[in-house]
N, C-alpha and C positions, 0 to 999 in steps of 0.2 A: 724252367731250369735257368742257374745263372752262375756265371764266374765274377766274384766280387772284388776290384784290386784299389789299392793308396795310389795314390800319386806316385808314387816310386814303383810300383809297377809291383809292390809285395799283396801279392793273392790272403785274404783273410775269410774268405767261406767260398763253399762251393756247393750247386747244390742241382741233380742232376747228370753228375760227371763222375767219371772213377769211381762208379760201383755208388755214388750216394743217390738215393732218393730225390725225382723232384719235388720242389716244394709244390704244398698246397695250402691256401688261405683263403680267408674269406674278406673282401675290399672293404673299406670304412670299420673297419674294427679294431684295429692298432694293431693288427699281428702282427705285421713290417714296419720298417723305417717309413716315414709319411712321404717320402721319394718313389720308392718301388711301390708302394700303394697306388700311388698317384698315376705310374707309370703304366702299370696290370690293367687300370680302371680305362684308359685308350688304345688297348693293342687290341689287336686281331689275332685270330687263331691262327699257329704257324707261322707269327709274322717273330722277326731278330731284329736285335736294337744294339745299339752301343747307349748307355747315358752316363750323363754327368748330375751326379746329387750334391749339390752344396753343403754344409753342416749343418743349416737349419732344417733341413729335410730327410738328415742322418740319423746320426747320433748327437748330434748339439755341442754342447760346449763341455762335454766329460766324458773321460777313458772310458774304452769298451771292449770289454774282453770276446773275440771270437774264434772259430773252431781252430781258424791255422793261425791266428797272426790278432796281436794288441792294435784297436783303432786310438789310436791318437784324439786328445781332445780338438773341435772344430776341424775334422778332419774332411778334404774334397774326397768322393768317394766316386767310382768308376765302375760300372756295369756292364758284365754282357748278358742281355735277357734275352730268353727263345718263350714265347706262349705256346705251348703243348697241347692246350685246350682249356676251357671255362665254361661255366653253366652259367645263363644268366638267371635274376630271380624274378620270376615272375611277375608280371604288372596286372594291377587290377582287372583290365577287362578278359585277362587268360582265367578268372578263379568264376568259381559259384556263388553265390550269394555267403552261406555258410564260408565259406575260404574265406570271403574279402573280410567278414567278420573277426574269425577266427585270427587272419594275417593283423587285420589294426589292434587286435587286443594283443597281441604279442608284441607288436613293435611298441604300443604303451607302454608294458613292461618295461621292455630292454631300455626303454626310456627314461623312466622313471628308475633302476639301478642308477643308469649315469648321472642322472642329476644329484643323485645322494651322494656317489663319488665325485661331484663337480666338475664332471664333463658335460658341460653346459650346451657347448656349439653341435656337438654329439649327441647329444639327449634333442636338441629341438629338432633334427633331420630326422630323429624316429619318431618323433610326435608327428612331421611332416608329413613322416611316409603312410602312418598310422591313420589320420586323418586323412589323404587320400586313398587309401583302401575302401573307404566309405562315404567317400564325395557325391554321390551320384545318388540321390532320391529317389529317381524312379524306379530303378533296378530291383527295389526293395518292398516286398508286399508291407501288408498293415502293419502284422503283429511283429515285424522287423525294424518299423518306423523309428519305435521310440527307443532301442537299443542303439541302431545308427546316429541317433540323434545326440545321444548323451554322450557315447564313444568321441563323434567328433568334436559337440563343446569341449569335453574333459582335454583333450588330446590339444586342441586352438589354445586355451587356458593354460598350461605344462608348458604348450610354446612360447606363449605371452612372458611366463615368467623366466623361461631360459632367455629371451630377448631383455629382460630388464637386467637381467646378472651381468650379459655381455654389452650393456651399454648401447643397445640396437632398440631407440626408443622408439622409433616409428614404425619398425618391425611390432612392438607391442604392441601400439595405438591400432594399425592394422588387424592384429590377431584377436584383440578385446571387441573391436569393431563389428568384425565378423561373427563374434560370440551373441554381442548385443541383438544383430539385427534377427537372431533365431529364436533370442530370449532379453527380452528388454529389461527386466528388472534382474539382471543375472548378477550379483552383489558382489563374486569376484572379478569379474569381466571389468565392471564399475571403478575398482575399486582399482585395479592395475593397470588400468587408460588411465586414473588420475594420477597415480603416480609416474606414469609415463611425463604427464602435460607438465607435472611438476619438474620432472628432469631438462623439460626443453623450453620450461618458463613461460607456458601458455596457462599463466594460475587461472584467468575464467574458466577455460575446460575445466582445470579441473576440482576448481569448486563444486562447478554442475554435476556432475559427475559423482562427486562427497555428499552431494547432498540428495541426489536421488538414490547413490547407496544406503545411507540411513533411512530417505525416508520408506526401502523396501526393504530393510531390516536392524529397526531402530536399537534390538538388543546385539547387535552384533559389533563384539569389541575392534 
């Protein structure tokens, strides 16, 4: 629950209070302003806060119409939050084998939406989290091997390329690397480590790199 005020001390949502509903959301999904996101993701249950959200963590630099009251464009925003309660989500070693499965394929998904809409930074923390749902080899009998395995190439590879959109080239070189050492001749792995080396001007990588791509798949445009 929270009472939300301007700088001038004019209340413009409430939420919680005189009969309204508290809120509920789910953290890292843009329900809230990247502030009280930010905010929810370190409290404790029960615990009251007073904060201060800057404009860049608001509403940004445009008018915003809300319940009681017009936020002003770059507007300082002032919080009072009570935590009521939260669920956390579950971490891989609480699931079954089927779950961790089940959880990395969905988090690909919800992945793979954001990237199509160009939330790039967002799209690679669910590849992240996707990919670790199924980090762990041993857990996983035979006929589970080769599911786990592709899951987390695909999932490394999604990442790779949300790190090349965001200009995070060694974050990719990493990501392809990791793909490489599971599957060597893996042709997009290859192929987006060298455009990595190209962005950081190490052209021998990534010659090497062009040229073991074609030579493991020399029709490939």
């Amino acid at each position: 629950s929270y009472i939300a005020r301007l700088e001038d001390g004019t209340v413009f949502e409430k939420k919680g209070y005189d009969g309204e509903q508290p809120l509920e959301f789910i953290t890292d999904e843009e329900q809230v302003i990247a502030g009280l996101d930010r905010v929810a993701a370190t409290m404790k249950k029960e615990e009251w806060a007073i904060v201060t959200i800057n404009h860049e963590y608001g509403f940004g630099n445009v008018e915003a119409k809300r319940d009681l009251a017009t936020i002003p464009s770059c507007a300082k925003l002032y919080y009072e939050v009570e935590m009521m309660d939260f669920i956390k989500e579950k971490v891989p070693w609480e699931m079954n084998n089927q779950g961790k499965i089940e959880a990395a394929g969905r988090k690909k998904e919800e992945g793979n939406l954001l990237f199509k809409n160009g939330k790039y930074e967002r799209a690679g923390k669910k590849y992240n989290k996707a990919a670790d749902c199924v980090s762990e080899d041993g857990s996983f009998v035979d006929d589970e091997q080769k599911l786990v395995k592709s899951l987390r190439v695909s999932c490394w590879l999604n990442s790779a390329a949300c790190c090349l959109k965001l200009k995070d080239y060694q974050g990719a070189i990493e990501l392809c690397s990791k793909v490489l050492d599971c599957d060597c001749h893996n042709v997009k792995a290859l192929y987006r480590r060298a455009q990595a080396y190209m962005e950081i001007a190490d052209l021998i990588l990534a010659e090497l790199d062009i040229k073991k791509a074609i030579e493991a798949d020399p029709q490939n445009r």
